[in-house]
C-alpha positions in Angstrom: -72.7 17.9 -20.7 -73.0 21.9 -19.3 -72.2 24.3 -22.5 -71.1 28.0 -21.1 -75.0 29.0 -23.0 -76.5 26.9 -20.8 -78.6 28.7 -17.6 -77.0 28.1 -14.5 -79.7 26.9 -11.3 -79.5 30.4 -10.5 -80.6 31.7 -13.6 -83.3 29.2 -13.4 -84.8 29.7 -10.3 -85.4 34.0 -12.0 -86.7 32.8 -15.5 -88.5 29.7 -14.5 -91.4 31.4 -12.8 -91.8 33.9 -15.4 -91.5 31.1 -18.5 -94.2 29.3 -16.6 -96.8 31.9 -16.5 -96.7 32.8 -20.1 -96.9 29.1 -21.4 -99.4 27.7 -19.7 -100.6 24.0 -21.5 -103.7 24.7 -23.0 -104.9 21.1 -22.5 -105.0 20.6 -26.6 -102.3 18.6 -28.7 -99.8 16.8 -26.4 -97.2 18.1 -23.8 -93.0 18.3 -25.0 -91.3 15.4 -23.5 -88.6 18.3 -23.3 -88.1 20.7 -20.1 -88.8 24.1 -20.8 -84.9 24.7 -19.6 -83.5 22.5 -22.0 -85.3 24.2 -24.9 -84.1 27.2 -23.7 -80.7 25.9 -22.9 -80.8 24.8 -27.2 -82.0 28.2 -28.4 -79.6 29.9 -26.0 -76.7 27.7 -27.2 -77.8 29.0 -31.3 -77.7 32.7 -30.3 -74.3 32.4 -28.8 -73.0 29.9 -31.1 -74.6 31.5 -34.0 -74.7 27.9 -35.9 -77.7 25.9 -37.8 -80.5 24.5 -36.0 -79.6 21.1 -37.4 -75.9 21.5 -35.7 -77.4 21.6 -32.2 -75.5 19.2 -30.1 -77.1 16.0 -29.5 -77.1 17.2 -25.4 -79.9 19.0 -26.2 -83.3 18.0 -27.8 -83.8 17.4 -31.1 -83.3 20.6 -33.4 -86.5 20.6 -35.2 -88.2 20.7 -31.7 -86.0 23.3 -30.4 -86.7 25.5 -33.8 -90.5 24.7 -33.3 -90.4 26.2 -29.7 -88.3 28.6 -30.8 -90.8 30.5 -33.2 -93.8 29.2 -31.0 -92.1 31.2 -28.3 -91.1 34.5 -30.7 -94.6 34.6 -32.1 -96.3 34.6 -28.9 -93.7 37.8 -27.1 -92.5 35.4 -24.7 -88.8 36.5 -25.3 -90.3 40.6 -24.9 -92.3 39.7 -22.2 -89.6 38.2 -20.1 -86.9 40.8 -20.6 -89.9 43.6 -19.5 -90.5 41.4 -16.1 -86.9 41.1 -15.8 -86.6 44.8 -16.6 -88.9 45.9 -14.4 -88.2 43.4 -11.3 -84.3 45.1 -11.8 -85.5 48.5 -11.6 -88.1 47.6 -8.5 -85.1 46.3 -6.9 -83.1 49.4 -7.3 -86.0 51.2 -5.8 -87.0 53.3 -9.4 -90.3 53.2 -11.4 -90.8 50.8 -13.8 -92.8 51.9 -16.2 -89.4 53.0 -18.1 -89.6 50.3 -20.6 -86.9 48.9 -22.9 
């Protein structure tokens, strides 16, 4: 099931690249049996939905594993880091300096 949170392919084929550079696998502990997009999809579907964790529809991986990410993610800057590249790839784009930051 699609939720309107959820990234379109579009969206995707923008973040993907830039989600992919900042967590690389370090080669310790074990790898998420969970898609970086569908952790994303969860925590995007909290932030619009504004519920609990634990009332994360069952389309999505379990809650505790999306929470995990979820701070993992925070407490590393991936969330600032990819609105500065996206930032900065906008203003690029437009054909302006960007060293403006948010």
């Amino acid at each position: 099931m699609s939720y309107s949170s959820d990234l379109s392919d579009k969206d995707w084929v923008i973040i993907e690249p830039l989600l992919s550079s900042m967590l690389k696998f370090s080669g310790s502990g074990r790898r998420s049996q969970w898609s970086n997009r569908e952790l994303l999809n969860g925590m995007l579907y909290q932030l619009k939905n504004g519920c609990n964790w634990g009332d994360l529809p069952k389309d999505y991986p379990p809650y505790s594993t999306v929470y995990w990410h979820y701070k993992k993610w925070r407490d590393a800057g991936i969330f600032e880091k990819t609105l500065q590249k996206l930032h900065d790839e906008c203003r690029i784009s437009l054909k302006k300096s960007p060293d403006i930051h948010v």
